[in-house]
N, C-alpha and C positions, 0 to 999 in steps of 0.2 A: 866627846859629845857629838852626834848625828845632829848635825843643823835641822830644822825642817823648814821646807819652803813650801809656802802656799802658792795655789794658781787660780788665776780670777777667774769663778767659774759660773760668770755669767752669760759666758757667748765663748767659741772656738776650740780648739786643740786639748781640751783638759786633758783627757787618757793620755796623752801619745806623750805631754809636756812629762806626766806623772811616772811613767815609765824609763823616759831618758832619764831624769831628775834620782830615780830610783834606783839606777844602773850604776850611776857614779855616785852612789854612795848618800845619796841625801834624803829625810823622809820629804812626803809630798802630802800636801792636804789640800782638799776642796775650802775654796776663802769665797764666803757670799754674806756673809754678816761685818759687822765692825769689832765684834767678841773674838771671830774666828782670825782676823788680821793683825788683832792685837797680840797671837797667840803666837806668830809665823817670826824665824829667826831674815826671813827672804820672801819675797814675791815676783813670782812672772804672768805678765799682763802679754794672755795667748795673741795669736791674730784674731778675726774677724772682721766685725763691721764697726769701724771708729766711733760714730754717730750711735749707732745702736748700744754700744758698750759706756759710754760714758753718760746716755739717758737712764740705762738700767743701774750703774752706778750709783746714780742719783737719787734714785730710786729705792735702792737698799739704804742707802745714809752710809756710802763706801767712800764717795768724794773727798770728802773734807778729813778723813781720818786717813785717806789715804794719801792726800798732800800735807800731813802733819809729819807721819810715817818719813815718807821722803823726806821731808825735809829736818830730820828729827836724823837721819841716816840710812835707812834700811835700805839692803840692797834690793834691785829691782831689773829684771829681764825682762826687756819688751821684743819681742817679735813680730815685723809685719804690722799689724794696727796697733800693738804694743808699742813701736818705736813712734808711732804718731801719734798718742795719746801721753807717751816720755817729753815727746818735745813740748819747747818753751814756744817754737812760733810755726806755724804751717802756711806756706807759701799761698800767697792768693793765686797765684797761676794756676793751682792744680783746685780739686772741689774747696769751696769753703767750709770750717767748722769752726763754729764759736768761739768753742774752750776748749783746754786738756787738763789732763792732770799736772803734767809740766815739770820740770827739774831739771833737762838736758837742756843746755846752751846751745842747741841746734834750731835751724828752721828744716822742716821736709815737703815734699812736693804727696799729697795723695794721688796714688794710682798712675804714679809718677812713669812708669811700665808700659801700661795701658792698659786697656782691659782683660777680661777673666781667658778671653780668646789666647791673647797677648801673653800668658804666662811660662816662664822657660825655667830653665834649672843650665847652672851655670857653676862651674869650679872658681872658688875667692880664697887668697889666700889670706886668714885673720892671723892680728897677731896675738900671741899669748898662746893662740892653739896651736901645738905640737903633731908631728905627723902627713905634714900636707896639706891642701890647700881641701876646703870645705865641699860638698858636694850642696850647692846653693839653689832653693826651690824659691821659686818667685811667683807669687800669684797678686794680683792687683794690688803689687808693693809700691812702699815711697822708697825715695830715696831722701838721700842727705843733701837740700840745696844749701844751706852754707853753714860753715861750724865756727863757734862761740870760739873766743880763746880759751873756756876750761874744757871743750870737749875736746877729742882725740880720734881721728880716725883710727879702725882699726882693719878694715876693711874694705876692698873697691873690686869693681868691675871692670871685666875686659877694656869697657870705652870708658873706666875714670870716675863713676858715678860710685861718691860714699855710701854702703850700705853696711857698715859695722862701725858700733862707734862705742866710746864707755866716756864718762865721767866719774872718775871717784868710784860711788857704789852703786854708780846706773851702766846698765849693759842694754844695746838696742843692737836687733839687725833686720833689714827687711826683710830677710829669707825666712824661711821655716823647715829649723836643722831639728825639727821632732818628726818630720815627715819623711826621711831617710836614712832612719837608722845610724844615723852616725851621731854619738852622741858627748862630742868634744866641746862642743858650745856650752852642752848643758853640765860637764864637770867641770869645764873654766867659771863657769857661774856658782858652781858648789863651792869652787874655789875661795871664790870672792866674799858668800856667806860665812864660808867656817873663820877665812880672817877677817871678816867682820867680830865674831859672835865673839874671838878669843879674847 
């Protein structure tokens, strides 16, 4: 059985998510309804804009089905505002936002990098991913300010700062590994669906 994993496709990376997704073997579909999410063996929550994506969330009636979802089990890829919309607490240091979707026992800082100027790309080595260390794009990412006893770092930075992390059947990283053609991230995450689905 070919898992398929939806990508929230109300804001950022949908192509590019759907292509890696597709390489390593897994179908990918556009998720903007609650009919469509019900349908999806996986979901990856692109980057963007935090704030923006969790209004328009609201807005489709995605919310609350999709914190059912999680917490029901479904595995879930956040990338970049994905991994800040996963987490359960977002650091007041960095911008404020309300709500998330939530699931990860992590808090993150937004924009934690700095700004859009501020963005670098940086080799991390994750674990679980084979092959060497990740070629890591960072655009006005969080990072991980502190981890939950059930979360796991899987990932850091030259100077320390967590940017890969999994619980269970939650996967998050600040980076955005659909913007480089490497697409190890996105078959560890296929990974995780198909031993979900078995």
């Amino acid at each position: 059985m070919v898992p398929t994993i939806g990508i929230f496709a109300l804001q950022g990376d949908v192509r590019e998510h759907a292509r890696a997704l597709e390489a390593a073997g897994c179908g990918a579909v556009p998720v903007r309804r609650p009919a469509e999410l019900a349908a999806v063996d996986g979901l990856v929550l692109p980057g963007g804009e935090s704030t923006t994506i969790l209004k328009l969330a609201r807005t489709f009636e995605l919310l609350d089905p999709l914190r059912e979802r999680i917490a029901d089990g479904l595995p879930v890829y956040g990338s970049c505002a994905g991994m800040i919309l996963l987490a359960d607490r977002v650091d007041s240091g960095g911008s404020p936002l309300a709500e998330t979707i939530g699931g990860l026992d992590i808090a993150v800082r937004r924009n934690a990098f700095g700004r859009q100027v501020d963005s670098f790309e940086e080799d991390v080595a994750v674990d679980g991913v084979d092959g060497g260390p990740v070629r890591a794009v960072f655009i006005r990412a969080p990072w991980v300010q502190e981890l939950g006893p059930a979360a796991r770092a899987l990932g850091t930075t030259r100077a320390g700062q967590v940017v890969a992390v999994r619980q269970g059947a939650l996967l998050a990283t600040s980076f955005h590994p659909e913007m480089t053609g490497d697409g190890r991230v996105h078959a560890y995450f296929c990974r995780m669906v198909t031993e979900t689905a078995r």
